[in-house]
C-alpha positions as CSV (number, residue, x, y, z in Angstrom):
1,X,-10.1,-18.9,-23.5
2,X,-12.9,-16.6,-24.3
3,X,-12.6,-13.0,-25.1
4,X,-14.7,-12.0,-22.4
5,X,-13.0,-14.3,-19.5
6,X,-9.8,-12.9,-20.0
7,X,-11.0,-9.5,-20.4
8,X,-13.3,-9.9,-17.0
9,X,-9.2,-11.4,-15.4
10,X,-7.7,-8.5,-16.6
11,X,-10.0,-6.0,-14.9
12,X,-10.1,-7.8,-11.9
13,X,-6.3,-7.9,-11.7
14,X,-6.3,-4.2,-12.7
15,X,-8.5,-3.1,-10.0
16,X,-6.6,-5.6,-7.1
17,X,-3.5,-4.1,-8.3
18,X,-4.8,-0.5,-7.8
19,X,-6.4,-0.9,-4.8
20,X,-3.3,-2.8,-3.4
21,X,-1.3,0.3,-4.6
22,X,-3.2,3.0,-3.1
23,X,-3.2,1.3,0.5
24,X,0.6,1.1,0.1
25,X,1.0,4.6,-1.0
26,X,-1.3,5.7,1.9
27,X,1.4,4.4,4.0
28,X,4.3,5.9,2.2
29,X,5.0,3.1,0.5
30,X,5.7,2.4,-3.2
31,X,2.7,2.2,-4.8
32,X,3.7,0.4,-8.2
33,X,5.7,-2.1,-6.6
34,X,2.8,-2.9,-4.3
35,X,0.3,-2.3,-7.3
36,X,1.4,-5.1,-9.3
37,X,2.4,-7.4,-6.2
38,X,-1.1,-7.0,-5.3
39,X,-2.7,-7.5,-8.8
40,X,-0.8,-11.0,-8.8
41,X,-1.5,-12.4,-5.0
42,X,-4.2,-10.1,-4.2
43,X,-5.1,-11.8,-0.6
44,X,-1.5,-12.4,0.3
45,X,-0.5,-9.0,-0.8
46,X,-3.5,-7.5,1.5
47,X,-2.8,-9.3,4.5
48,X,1.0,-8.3,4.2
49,X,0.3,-4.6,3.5
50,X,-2.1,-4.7,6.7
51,X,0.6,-5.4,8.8
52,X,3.4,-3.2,8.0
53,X,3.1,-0.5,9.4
54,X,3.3,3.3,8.2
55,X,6.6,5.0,7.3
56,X,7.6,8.6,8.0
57,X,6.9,10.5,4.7
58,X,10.5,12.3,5.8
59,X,12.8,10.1,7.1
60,X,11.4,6.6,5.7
61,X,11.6,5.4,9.9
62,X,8.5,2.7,10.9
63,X,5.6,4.5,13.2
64,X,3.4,3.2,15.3
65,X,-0.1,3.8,14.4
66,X,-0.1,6.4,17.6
67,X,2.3,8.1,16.0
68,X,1.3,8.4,12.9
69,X,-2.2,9.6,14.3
70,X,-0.6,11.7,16.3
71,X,1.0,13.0,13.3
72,X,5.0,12.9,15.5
73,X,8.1,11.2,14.7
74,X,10.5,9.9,16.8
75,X,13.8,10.7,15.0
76,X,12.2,13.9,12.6
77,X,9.9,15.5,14.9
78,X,6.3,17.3,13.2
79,X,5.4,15.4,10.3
80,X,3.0,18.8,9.6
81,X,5.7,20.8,9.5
């Protein structure tokens, strides 16, 4: 393999894997574990993170995306607070 294939596969799987990491940490996920899931099955990875949904920075409990909008937990209360 040439020097500058693998070096244009390596950015493209660092950039899926970031960009997969930040969405997951945006929805208080873990962002490294999602990171390098992402840089490996990029489109999988994507469609799966678009489905879960967000997680109460407190408590770790699933929101809707009302709630999470809304910035209220059902078990915690505020998340503001």
């Amino acid at each position: 393999m040439e020097p500058g294939i693998f070096v244009f596969y390596l950015f493209g799987w660092l950039v899926s894997g970031l960009l997969i990491g930040l969405l997951a940490a945006r929805k208080n996920r873990n962002g490294l574990l999602w990171g390098i899931i992402g840089g490996l099955f990029l489109l999988p990875g994507l469609i799966v993170l678009m489905f879960l949904p967000f997680l109460c920075p407190k408590c770790h409990m699933s929101l809707s995306n009302k709630q999470w909008r809304d910035r209220t937990c059902p078990s915690c209360g505020n998340l503001l607070e």
